[in-house]
C-alpha positions in Angstrom: 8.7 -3.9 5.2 10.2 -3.3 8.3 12.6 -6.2 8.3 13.9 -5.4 5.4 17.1 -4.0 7.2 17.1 -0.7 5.8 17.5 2.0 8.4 15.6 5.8 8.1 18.5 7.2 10.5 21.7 5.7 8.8 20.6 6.8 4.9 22.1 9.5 3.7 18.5 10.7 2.3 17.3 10.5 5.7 18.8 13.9 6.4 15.9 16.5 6.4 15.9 18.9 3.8 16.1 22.8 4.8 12.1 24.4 4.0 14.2 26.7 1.5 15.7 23.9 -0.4 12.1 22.5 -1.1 11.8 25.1 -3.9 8.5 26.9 -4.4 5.7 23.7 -3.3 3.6 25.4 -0.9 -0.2 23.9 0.6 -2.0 21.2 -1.3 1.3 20.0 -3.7 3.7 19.7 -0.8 1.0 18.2 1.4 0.2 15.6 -1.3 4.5 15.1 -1.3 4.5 14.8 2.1 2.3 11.6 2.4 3.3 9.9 -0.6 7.0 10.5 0.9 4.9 9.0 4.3 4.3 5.8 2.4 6.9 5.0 0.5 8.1 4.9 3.9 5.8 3.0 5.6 5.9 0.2 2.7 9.6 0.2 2.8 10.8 0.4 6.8 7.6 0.1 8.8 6.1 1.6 11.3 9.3 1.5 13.8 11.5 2.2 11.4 10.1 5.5 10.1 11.0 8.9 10.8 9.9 12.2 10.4 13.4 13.3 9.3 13.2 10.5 6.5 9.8 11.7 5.6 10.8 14.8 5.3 13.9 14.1 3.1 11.8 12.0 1.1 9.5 15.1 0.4 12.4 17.5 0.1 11.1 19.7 2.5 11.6 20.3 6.2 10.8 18.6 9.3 8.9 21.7 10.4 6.7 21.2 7.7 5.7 18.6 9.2 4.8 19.3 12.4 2.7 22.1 11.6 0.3 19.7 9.8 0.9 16.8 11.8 1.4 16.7 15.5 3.0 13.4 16.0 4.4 10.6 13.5 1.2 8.6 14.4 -1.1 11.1 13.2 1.0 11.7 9.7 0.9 7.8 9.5 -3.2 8.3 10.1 -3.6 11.1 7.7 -1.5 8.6 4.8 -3.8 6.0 5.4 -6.7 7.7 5.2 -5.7 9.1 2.5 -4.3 6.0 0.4 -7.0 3.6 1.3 -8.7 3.1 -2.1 -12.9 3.8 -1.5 -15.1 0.8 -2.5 -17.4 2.7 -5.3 -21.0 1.7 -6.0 -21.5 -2.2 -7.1 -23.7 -2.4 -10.2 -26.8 -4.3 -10.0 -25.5 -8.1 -11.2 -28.8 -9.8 -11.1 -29.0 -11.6 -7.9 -27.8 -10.4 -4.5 -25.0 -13.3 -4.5 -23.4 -12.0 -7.3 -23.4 -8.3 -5.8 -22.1 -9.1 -2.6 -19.4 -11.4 -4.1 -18.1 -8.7 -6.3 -17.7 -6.6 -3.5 -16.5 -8.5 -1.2 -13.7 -9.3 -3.7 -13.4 -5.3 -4.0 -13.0 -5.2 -0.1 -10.1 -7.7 -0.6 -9.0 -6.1 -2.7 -8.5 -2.1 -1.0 -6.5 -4.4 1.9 -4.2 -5.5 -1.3 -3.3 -1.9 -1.8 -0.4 -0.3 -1.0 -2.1 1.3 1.7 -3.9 -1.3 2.8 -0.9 -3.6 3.4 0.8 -0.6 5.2 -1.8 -0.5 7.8 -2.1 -4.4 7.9 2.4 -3.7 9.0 1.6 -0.7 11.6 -1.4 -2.7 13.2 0.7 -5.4 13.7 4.0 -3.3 14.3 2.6 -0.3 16.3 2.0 0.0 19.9 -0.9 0.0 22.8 -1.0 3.6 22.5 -1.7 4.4 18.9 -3.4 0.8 18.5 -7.3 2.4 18.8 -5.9 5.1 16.3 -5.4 2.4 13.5 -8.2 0.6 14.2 -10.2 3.6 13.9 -8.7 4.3 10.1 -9.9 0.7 9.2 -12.7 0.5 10.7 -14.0 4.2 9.0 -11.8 3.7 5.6 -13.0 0.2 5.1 -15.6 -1.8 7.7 -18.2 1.4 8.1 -18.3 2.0 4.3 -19.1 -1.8 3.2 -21.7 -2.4 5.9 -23.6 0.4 4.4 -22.9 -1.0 0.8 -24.0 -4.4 2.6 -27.1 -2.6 3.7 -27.8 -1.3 -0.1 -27.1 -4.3 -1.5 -29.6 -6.3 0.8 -31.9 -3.8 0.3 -31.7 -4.4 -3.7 -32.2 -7.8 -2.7 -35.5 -7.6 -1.3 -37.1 -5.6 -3.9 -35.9 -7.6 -6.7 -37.5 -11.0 -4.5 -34.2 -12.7 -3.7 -33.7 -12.0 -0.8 -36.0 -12.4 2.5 -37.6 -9.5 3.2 -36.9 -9.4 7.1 -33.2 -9.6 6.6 -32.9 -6.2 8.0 -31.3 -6.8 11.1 -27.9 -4.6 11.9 -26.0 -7.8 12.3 -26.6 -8.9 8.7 -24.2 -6.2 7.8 -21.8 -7.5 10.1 -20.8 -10.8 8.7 -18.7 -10.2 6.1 -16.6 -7.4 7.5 -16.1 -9.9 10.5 -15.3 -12.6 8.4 -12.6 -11.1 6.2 -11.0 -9.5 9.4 -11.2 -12.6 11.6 -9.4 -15.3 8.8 -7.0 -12.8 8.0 -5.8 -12.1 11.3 -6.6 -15.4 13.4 -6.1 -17.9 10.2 -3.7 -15.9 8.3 -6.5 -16.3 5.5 -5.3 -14.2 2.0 -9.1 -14.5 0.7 -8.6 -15.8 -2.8 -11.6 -15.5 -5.3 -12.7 -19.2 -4.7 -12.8 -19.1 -0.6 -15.2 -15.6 -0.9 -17.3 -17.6 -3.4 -17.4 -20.1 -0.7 -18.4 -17.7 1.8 -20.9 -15.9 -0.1 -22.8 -19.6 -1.6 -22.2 -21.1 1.6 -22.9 -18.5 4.1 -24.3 -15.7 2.8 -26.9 -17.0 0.5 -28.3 -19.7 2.6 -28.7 -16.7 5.2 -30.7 -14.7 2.8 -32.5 -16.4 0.4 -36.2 -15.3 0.1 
């Protein structure tokens, strides 16, 4: 990504497009250019690298149209990866609670395999004090708050269907597997491959719940 050695200013596309060379997009379709222009950015230069003037090339459109959406590049970077984030869906019923939560915690692997997802795995690690709370904020409502409430369901199925104890309520159930994906990827560089989430889930997980 962003050592790639490609620079946003040097390109010659990098030079923003005048609004009345951008032909007749207007609202939703030149938004929807706008941040996929954004993130073909972001997952070629970076973070640092990118500029509104590239972004704007990219979308053939101008830089003002830009910053009448977006007041700053951090909050166009936001708005792309809110937007490219891939949602986690409903996980069918499986038959037991460890096959549930192993499905989707291989589907929360999965989202941070995106093209989004890598992007904002780049501009956490690329990005500064300042917008830092920002992105942590899109991951934590794109990805973490959406599974713990899948978590929640998914326990929940659990209990009625008798594998799963029924005082595993507590908040902090919902917890553990949103913690553990986020602290072996960044503390233990940890790529989660299918066999070390089965090896969470049997070894973790399970013994935690079982009725």
């Amino acid at each position: 990504m962003a050592g790639s050695g490609w620079s946003a200013e040097a390109a010659p596309q990098a030079q923003a497009v005048p609004e009345a060379a951008a032909g007749r997009r207007r609202g939703p379709a030149l938004e929807r250019a706008i941040l996929d222009a954004a993130l073909e950015q972001l997952s070629t230069v970076g973070w640092n690298a990118l500029t509104m003037e590239a972004v704007a090339a990219g979308a053939r459109t101008g830089k003002a149209a830009l910053y009448r959406r977006w007041p700053s590049k951090a909050d166009l970077v936001a708005e792309v990866l809110r937007e490219g984030l891939p949602g986690l869906g409903e996980i069918a019923d499986h038959g037991s609670v460890r096959e549930d939560l192993y499905r989707l915690t291989v589907r929360m692997r999965d989202v941070m395999r995106s093209r989004a997802g890598v992007a904002l795995r780049a501009v956490l690690h690329e990005c500064d004090h300042a917008h830092a709370d920002l992105f942590r904020e899109v991951i934590w409502k794109g990805l973490h708050e959406p599974a713990q409430e899948v978590i929640r369901e998914l326990v929940q199925r659990g209990i009625e269907r008798g594998d799963v104890r029924s005082d595993a309520t507590s908040p902090l159930v919902a917890d553990v597997i949103p913690a553990m994906l986020m602290y072996r990827a960044k503390v233990c560089g940890s790529e989660w491959p299918d066999a070390e989430i089965a090896e969470m889930i049997d070894g973790l997980m399970v013994p935690m719940l079982r009725a």
